[in-house]
N, C-alpha and C positions, 0 to 999 in steps of 0.2 A: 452710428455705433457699428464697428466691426465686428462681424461673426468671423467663429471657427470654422473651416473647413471641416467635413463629417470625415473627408480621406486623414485629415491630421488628428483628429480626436481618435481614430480606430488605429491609426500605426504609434501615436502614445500609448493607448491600453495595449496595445499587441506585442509591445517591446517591453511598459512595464512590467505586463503579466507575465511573460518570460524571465525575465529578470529577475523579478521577486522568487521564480521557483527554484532557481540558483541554489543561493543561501539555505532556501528551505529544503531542500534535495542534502545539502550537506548538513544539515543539522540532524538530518533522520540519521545519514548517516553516520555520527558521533555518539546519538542515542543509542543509535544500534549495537555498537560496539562497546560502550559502555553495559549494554545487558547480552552482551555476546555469549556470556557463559549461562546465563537463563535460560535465553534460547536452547543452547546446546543440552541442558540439563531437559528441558522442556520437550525435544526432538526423543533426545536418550529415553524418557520416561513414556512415548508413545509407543515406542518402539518394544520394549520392556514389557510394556502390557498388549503387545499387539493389538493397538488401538489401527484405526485405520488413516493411511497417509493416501494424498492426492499425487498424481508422477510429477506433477512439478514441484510442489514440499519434498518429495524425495531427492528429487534432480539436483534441486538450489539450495538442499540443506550443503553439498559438498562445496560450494562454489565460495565464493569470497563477502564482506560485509556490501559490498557495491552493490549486490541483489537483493537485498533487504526488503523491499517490498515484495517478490515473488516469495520469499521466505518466511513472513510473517500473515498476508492475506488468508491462506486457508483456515489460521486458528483465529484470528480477528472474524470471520465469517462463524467459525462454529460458534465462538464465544454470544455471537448476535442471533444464533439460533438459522442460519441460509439453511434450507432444503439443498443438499447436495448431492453428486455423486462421486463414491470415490474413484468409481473405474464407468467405461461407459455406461451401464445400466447397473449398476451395483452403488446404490442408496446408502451412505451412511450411517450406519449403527447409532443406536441411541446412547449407547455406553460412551462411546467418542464424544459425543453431544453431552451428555451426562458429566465426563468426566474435566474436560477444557471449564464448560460453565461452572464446576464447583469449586475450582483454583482459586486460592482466596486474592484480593484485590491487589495487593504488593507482589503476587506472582504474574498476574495476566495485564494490569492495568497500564503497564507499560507497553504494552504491545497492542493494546486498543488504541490508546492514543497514537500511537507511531502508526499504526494503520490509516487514524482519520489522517494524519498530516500527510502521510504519502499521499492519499485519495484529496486533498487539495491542491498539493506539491502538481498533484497531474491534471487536475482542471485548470489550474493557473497555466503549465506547460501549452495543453490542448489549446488553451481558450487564446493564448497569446500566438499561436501556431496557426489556427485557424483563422484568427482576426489579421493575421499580415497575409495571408493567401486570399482571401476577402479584398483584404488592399492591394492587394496585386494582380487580381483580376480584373478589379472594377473600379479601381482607379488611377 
């Protein structure tokens, strides 16, 4: 019986996992866009109530739908309840905390989900990145 090489079993997973986050990288971004104006309603309304923003929420709210994860994680975190801060020693307000968790489900829950998917989109990236630098060291 022939066995598989372990070098060929790790640059299959290391090329599929790549691959796969492809398609999934773009399908964030089509959801994105599709709640483009949410978002934007969603930034406007923190702003509005001078809720508190992180400099990178700030920075990537101007920029283009391509940065959708850097644009989405800070209220995906609040909505999960992270201990944060919004500046280096300045803690996040409970109001902001407060205010993100009581957005009813058809306002935020698209932005949960779009978060978990980025945060797999980039284990699959890493893990297929990793696993061919792996194969290319040690094999």
């Amino acid at each position: 019986m022939n066995t598989i090489p372990f070098s060929d079993v790790l640059i299959f997973l290391s090329v599929g996992a790549f691959l796969i986050s492809i398609p999934l990288q773009l399908v964030g971004y089509i959801i994105f866009r599709r709640h483009a104006r949410d978002y934007d309603a969603l930034i406007s309304e923190f702003r509005k109530r001078n809720l508190q923003l992180d400099i990178l929420t700030q920075t990537s709210s101007f920029l283009g739908s391509s940065f959708h994860p850097l644009k989405i994680s800070w209220f995906a975190r609040l909505y999960k309840g992270v201990r944060m801060n919004s500046s280096r020693h300045q803690p996040v307000s409970r109001e902001t905390y407060r205010f993100i968790q009581s957005l009813p489900e058809d306002e935020i829950g698209w932005l949960v989900r779009l978060h978990h998917l980025n945060m797999l989109t980039g284990v699959l990236m890493m893990g297929g990145g990793m696993g061919f630098v792996i194969w290319r060291h040690f094999f």
